[in-house]
C-alpha positions as CSV (number, residue, x, y, z in Angstrom):
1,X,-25.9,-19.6,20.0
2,X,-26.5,-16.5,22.5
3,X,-25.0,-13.3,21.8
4,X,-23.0,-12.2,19.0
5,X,-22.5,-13.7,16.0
6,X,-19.0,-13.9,15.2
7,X,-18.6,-15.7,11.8
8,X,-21.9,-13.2,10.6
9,X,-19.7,-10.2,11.6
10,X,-16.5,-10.9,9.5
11,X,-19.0,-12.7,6.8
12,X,-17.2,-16.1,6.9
13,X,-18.1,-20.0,7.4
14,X,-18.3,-21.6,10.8
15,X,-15.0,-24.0,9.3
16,X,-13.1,-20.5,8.0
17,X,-9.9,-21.0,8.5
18,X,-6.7,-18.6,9.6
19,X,-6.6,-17.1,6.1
20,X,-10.4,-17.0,5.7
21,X,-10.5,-15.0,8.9
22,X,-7.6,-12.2,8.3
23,X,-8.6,-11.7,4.9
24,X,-12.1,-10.8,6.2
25,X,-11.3,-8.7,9.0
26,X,-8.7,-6.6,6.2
27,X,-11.6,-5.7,4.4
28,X,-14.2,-5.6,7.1
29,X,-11.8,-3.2,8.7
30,X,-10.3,-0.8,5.8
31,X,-14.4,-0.3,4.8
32,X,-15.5,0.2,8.5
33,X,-12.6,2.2,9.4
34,X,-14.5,5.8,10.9
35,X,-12.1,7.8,9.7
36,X,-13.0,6.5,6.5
37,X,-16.4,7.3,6.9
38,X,-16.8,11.1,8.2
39,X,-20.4,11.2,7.3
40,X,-21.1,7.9,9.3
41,X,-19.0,8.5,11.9
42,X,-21.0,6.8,15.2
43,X,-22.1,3.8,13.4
44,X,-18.7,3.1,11.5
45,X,-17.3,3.0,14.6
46,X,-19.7,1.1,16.3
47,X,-19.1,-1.6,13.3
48,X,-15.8,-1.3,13.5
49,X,-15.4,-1.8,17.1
50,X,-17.7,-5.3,16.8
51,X,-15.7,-6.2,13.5
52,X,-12.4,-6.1,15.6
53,X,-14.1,-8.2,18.5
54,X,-15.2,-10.7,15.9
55,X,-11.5,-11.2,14.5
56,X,-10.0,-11.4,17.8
57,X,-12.0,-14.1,19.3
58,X,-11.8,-16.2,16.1
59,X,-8.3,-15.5,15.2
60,X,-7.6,-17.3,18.5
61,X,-8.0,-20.8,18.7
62,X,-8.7,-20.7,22.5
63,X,-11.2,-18.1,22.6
64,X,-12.4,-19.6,19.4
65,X,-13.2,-23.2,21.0
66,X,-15.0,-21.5,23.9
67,X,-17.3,-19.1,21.5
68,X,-18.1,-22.5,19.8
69,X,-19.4,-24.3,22.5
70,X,-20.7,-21.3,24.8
71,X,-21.6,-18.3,22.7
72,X,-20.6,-14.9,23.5
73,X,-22.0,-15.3,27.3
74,X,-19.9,-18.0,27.3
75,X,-16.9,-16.5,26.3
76,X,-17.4,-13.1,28.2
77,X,-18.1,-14.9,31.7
78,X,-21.9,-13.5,31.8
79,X,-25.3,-15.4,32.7
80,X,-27.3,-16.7,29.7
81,X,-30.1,-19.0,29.3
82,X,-30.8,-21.5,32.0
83,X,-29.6,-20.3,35.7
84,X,-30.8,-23.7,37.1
85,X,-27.2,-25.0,35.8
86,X,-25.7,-22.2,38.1
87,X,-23.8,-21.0,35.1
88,X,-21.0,-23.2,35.3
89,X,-19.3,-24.6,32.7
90,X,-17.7,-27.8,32.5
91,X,-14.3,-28.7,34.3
92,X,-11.3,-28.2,31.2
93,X,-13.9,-26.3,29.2
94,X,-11.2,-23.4,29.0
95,X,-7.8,-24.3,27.1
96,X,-6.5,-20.5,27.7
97,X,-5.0,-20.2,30.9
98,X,-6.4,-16.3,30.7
99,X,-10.7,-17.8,31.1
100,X,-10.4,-19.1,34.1
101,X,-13.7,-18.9,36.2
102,X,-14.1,-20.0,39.7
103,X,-17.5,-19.6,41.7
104,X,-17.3,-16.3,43.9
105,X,-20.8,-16.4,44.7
106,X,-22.1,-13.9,42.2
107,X,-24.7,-14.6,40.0
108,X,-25.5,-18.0,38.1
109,X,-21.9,-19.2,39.2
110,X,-20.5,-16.4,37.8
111,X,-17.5,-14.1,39.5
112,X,-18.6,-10.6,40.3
113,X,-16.9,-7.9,38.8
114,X,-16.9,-10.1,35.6
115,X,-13.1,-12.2,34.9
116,X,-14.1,-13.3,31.1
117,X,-13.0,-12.3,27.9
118,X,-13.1,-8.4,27.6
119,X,-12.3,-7.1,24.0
120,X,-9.2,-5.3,23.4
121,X,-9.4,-1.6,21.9
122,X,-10.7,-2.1,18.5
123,X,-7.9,1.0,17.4
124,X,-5.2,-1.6,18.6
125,X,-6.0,-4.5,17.4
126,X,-6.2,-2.3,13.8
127,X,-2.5,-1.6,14.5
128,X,-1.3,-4.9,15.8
129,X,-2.6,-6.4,12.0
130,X,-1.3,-3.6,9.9
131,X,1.6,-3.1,11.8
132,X,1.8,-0.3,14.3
133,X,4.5,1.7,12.2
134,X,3.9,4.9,11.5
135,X,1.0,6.7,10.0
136,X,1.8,10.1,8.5
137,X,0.1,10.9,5.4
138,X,0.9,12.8,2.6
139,X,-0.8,13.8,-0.7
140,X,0.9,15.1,-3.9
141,X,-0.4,18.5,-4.5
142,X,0.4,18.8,-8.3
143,X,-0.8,15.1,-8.7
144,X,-3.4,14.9,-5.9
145,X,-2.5,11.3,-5.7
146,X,-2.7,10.2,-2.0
147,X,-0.9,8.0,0.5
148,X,0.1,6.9,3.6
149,X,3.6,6.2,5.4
150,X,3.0,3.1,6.3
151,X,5.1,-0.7,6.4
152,X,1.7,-2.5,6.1
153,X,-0.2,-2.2,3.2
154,X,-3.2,0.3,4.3
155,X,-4.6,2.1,2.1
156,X,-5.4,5.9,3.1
157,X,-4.9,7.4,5.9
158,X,-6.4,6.3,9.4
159,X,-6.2,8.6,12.7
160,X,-5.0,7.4,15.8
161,X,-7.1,7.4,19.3
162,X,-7.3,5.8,22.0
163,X,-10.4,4.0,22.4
164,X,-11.7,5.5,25.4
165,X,-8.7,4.4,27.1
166,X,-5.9,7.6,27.7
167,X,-2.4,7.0,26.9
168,X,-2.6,3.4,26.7
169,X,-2.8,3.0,23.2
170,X,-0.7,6.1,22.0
171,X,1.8,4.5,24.4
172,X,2.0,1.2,22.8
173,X,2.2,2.5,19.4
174,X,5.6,4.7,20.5
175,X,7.0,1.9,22.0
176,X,6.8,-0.2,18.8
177,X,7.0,2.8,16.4
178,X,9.9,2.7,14.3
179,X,12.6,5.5,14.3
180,X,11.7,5.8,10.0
181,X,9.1,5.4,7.8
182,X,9.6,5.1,3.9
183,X,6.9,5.4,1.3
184,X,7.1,5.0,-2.9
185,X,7.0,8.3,-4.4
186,X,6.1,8.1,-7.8
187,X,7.7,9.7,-10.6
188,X,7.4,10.4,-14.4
189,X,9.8,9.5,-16.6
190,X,9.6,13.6,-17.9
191,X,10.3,14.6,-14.6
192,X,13.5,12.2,-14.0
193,X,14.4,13.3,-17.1
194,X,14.5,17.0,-17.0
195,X,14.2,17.3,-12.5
196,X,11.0,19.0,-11.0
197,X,9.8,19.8,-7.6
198,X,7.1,17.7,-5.6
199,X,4.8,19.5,-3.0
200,X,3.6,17.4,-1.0
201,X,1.1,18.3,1.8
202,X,2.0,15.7,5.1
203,X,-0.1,15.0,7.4
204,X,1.9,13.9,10.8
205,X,0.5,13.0,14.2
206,X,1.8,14.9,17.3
207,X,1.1,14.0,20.8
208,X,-0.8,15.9,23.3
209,X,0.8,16.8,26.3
210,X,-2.8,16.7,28.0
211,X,-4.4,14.1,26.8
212,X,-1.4,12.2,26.0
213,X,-3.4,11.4,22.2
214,X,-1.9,11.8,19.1
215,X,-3.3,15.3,17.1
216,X,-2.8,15.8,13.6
217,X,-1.1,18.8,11.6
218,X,-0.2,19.4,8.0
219,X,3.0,20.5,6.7
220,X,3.7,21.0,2.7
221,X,7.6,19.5,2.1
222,X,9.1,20.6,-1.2
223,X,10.8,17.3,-2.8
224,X,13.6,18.5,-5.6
225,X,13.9,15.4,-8.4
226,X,17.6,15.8,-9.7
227,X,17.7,15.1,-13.2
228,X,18.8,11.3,-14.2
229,X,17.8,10.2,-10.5
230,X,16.8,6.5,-11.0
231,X,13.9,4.2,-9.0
232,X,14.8,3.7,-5.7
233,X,16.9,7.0,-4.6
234,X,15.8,7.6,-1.4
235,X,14.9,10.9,0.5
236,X,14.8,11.4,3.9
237,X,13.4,14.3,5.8
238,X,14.8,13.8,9.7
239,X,12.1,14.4,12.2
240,X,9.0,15.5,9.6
241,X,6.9,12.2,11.0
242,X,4.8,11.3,13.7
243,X,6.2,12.2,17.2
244,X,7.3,9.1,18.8
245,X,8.2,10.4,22.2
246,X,8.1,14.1,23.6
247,X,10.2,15.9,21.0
248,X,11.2,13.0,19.1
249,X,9.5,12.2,15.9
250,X,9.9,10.0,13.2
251,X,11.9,10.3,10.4
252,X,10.2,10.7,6.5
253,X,12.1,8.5,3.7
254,X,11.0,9.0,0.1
255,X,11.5,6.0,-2.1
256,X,11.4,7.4,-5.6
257,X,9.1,4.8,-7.5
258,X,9.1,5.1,-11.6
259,X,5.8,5.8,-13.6
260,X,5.6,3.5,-16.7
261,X,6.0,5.4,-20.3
262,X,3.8,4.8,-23.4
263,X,7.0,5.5,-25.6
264,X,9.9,4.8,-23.9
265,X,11.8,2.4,-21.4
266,X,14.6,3.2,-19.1
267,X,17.5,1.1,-18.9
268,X,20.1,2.6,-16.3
269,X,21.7,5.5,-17.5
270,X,19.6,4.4,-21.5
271,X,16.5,4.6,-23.2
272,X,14.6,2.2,-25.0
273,X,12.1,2.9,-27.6
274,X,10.7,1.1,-30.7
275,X,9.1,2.0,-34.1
276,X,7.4,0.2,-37.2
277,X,8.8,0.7,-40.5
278,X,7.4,-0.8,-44.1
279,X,9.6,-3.6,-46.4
280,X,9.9,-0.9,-49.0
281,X,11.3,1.3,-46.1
282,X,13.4,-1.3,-44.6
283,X,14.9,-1.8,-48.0
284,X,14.9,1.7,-49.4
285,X,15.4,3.7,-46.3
286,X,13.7,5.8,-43.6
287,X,12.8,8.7,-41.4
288,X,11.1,8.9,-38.6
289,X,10.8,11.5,-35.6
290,X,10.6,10.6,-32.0
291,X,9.1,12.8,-29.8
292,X,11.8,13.3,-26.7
293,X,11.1,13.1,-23.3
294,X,11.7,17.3,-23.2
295,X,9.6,17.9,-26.0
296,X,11.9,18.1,-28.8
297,X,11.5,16.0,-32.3
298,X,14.4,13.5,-32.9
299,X,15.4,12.2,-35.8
300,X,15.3,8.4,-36.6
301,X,16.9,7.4,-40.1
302,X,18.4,4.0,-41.5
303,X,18.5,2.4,-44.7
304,X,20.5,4.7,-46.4
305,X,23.7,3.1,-46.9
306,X,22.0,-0.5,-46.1
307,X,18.9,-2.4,-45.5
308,X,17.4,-2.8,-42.0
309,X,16.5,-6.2,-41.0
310,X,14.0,-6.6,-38.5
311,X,14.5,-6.3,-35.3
312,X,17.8,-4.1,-35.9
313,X,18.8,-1.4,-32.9
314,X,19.4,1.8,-34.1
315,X,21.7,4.2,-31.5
316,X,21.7,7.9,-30.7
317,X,24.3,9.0,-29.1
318,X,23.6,11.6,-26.5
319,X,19.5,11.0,-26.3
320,X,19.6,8.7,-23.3
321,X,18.7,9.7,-19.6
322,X,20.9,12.0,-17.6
323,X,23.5,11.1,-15.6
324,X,22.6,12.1,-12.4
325,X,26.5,11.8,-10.9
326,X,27.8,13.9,-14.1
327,X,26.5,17.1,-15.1
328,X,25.4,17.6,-18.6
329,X,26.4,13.6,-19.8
330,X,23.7,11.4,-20.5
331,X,22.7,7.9,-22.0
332,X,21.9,6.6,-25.2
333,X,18.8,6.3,-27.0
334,X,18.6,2.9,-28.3
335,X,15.2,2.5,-31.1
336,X,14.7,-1.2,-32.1
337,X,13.0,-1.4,-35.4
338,X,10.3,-3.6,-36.5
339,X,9.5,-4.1,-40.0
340,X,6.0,-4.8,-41.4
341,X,5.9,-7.5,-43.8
342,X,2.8,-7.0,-46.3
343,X,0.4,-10.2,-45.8
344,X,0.0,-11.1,-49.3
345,X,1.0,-10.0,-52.7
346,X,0.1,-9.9,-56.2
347,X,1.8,-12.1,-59.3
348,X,2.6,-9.1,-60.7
349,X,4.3,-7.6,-57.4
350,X,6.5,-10.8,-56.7
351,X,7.3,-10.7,-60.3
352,X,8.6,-6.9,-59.8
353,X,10.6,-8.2,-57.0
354,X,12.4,-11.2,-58.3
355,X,13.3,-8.7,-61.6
356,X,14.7,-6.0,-58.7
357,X,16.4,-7.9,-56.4
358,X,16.5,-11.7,-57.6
């Protein structure tokens, strides 16, 4: 086969099929994407531009049947290999109404000025597959953790240009851009707990009245977590996103996303914690403390007046999350307790037991 190698590009079998194909251009893309690689910028893009070419002509089954049986010369309309044959191709090769080729007189039977397949703006096609939907970028400044306002699931944060191609692709991407763009914003359980303030530094994409391209600028937006506030409360900052038209711009919405805890699990407005006691502490009583989620010791006792049987719940009035619609209420705390039964025991102990509580 002349030309370019298609299924070598994208790394897949000649048989791949629709799955095979996206799956490879998502991670042939997101590695070869040059604003993911700043020291490699010419030939990342370079790879990225014949990466996108690949997935288009395979991701379409016409183009795809004429790349099979005529290469890339084939499929682009230009002269390879034997020019005895005049070039031409034979009648009902092309199912896509789009690759039609009639003989103009130009070279080998081919049209001058070149009517084949030409490749669409490898920037666009990146868009049409992850979903042209916003990209403003923002990064946690206390937590460094990055990410991108995005509906698709892109990792990082990608620039947008236009291919060579002025105002034809910053066009199509405000025409399809939607009018908000929410991301997860995630949280500690501390910081629902007693309320914080996230910086976070945004990155949004404005356009040029020139050159009609998108240019980026940073702003730092100071996000204040209310106390008790649960996963999912949503923020929204009106017109802090990309510019979708001249003086229009996107609106930023903050999906508050909960951090898993090594000690203790919300429910609502409740917490849920557990802790291991011993049979002669399940029988005799306990005490533990339980660190709280502002630092302070809490008491944990039982037995006293009765034994605990496993798996009992033991509630503290008061030690719960806030309530985020009520000032200065909050939940419960609610500590299951597990008891550790001793693996084996001597005559002499089971003796002591049956004489104690037999």
């Amino acid at each position: 086969m002349a030309g370019k190698d298609y299924y070598k590009i994208l790394d897949v079998p000649k048989d791949a099929n629709e799955d095979t194909i996206k799956k490879a251009y998502r991670k042939q893309a997101l590695k070869w994407h040059p604003d993911r690689n700043p020291g490699n910028k010419e030939a990342a893009d370079a790879k990225f531009k014949e990466i996108s070419e690949a997935y288009e002509v395979l991701s379409d089954k016409n183009k795809r049947t004429i790349y099979d049986q005529f290469g890339e010369s084939g499929l682009k309309g230009t002269p390879s290999g034997d020019a005895s044959t005049g070039g031409a191709f034979p009648a009902g090769a092309f199912p896509g109404g789009s690759f039609t080729f009639t003989n103009m007189g130009g070279m080998g039977g081919f049209p001058r000025g070149g009517a084949g397949f030409r490749p669409t703006s490898a920037d666009e096609i990146f868009k049409q597959f992850f979903g042209a939907k916003g990209f403003s970028d923002f990064m946690d400044i206390d937590d460094g953790i990055p990410g991108s306002f995005s509906s698709g699931n892109i990792p990082g944060s990608f620039s947008s240009s236009s291919g060579g191609m002025p105002g034809s692709f910053s066009s199509s991407i405000r025409r399809s851009a939607p009018q908000s763009v929410q991301r997860s914003l995630p949280v500690s359980l501390e910081d629902l707990y007693s309320g914080t303030t996230k910086k976070l530094k945004v990155t949004r994409r404005l356009i040029d009245s020139q050159t009609n391209s998108f240019v980026p600028t940073e702003k730092v937006l100071n996000i204040n977590i209310k106390p008790g506030w649960k996963a999912g409360t949503k923020i929204k900052y009106p017109g802090e996103g990309d510019e979708i038209s001249s003086g229009v711009s996107q609106d930023l919405e903050f999906v508050i996303e909960e951090k898993s805890h090594p000690r203790f699990q919300r429910d609502g407005d409740n917490l849920k914690a557990k802790i291991e006691i011993s049979l002669a502490e399940a029988l005799c009583g306990f005490v533990r403390k339980l660190d709280s989620l502002d630092g302070r010791a809490i008491e944990v006792k039982g037995g006293s007046e009765r034994c605990i049987q496993p798996g009992e719940d033991i509630v503290i009035l008061g030690e719960g999350m806030p309530v985020s619609k009520t000032p200065g209420k909050k939940g419960d705390l609610h500590v299951k307790v597990d008891v550790k039964f001793p693996r084996t025991l001597s005559n002499q102990q089971k003796s002591g037991i049956k004489n104690l509580i037999g």
